[in-house]
C-alpha positions as MATLAB code, in Angstrom:
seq = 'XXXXXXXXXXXXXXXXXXXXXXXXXXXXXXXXXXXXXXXXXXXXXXXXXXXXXXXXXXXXXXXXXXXXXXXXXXXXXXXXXXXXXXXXXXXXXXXXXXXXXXXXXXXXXXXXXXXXXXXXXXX';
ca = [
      -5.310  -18.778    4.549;
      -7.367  -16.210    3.851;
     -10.170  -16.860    1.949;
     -11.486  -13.574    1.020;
      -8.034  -13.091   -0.511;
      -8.277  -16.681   -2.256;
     -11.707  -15.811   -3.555;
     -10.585  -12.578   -4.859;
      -8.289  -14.625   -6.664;
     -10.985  -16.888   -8.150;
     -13.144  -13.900   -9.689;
     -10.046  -12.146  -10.791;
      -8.640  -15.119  -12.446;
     -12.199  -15.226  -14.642;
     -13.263  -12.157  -15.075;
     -10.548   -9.576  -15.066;
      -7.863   -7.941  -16.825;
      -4.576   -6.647  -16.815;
      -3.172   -4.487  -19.433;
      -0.874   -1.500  -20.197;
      -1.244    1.584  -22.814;
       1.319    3.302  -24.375;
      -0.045    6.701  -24.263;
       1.490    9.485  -26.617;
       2.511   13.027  -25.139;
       2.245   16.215  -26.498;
       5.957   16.675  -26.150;
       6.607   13.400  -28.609;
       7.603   11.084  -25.501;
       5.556    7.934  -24.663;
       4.092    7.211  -20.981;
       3.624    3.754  -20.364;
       0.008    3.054  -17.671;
      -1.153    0.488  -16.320;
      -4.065   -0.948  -15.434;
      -6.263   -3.767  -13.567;
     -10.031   -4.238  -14.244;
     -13.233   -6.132  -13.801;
     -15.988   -5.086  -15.569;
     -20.190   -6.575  -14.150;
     -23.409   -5.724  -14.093;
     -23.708   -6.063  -10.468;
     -21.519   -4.064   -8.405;
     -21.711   -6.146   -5.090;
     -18.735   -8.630   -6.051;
     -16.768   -5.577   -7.305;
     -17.126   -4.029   -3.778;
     -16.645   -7.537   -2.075;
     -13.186   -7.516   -4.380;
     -12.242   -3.968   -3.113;
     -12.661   -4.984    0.245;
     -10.578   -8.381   -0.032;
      -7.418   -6.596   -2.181;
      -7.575   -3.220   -0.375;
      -7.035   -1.093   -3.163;
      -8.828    0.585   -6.801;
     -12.118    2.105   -6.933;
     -15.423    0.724   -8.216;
     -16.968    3.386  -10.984;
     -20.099    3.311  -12.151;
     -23.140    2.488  -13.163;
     -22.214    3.344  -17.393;
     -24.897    2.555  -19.694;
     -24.238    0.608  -22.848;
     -23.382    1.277  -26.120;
     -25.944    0.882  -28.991;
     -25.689   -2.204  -30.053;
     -24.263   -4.211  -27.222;
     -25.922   -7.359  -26.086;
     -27.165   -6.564  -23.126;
     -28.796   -3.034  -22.106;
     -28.081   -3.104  -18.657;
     -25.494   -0.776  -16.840;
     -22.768   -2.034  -15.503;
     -19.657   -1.151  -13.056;
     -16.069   -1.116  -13.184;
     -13.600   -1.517  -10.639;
     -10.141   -0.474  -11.576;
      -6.490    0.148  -10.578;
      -4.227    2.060  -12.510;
      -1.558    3.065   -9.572;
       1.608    1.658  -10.678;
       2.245    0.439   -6.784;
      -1.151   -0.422   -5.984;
      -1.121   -2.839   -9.193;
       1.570   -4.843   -8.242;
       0.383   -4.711   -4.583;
      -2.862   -6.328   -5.774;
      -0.814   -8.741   -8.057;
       1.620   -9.894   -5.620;
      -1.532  -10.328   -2.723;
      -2.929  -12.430   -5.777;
      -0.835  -14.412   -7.743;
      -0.217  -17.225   -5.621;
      -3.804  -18.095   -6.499;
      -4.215  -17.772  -10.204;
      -4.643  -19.922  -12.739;
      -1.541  -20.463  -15.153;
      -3.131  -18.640  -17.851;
      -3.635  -15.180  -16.006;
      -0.442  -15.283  -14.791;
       0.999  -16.064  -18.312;
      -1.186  -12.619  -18.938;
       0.554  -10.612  -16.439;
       4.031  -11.710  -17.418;
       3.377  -11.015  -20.868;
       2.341   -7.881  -20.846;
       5.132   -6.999  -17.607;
       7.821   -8.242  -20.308;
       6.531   -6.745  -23.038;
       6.509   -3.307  -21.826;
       9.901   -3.867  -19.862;
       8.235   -3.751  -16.123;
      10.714   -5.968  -14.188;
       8.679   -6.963  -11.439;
      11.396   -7.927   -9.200;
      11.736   -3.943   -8.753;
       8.637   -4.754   -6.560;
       9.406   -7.668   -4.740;
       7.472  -10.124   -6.949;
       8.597  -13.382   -7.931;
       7.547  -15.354  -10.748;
       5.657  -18.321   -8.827;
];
């Protein structure tokens, strides 16, 4: 077992998220992206995830808006290569929690992403 991978997993599971956009083109068409994220004030468990998953980009430090809670900058590390995503899911789901899985699925059904295109089976 690997337990960089199963940590991964663990942080993921709690403080990530996985979403899509339907963005609008100029020409009237949609394009559907998608995208994987963690968002902290520290960026040394956002690198430690990088390293462990092998894929996405840590961007940063972004200061606040007015008004948020907190005033300290933060980091982001992010995915939003269609192949690399599922990579990342498929290295992680057999570690989530039900309800981030439920999350993925949701959103993969809801925007028509049959994940069995990429080798991923609902676990």
């Amino acid at each position: 077992m690997n337990t960089e991978l199963v940590w991964a997993a663990g942080f993921y599971d709690g403080e990530g998220c996985f979403s899509f956009k339907n963005m609008p083109r100029k020409s009237g068409n949609h394009h559907a992206t998608v995208r994987l994220g963690i968002r902290q004030n520290d960026r040394r468990p956002l690198d430690r995830f990088q390293n462990a998953v092998g894929f996405g980009k840590v961007y940063g430090p972004y200061n606040r808006k007015e008004g948020d809670i907190s005033s300290n900058p933060y980091y982001v590390w992010e995915s939003n290569r269609l192949e690399d995503v599922f990579n990342i899911i498929e290295l992680l789901l057999p570690y989530l929690t039900g309800p981030k899985r439920e999350q993925i699925w949701d959103n993969c059904i809801k925007y028509q992403i049959k994940l069995d295109e990429y080798g991923i089976r609902r676990r």
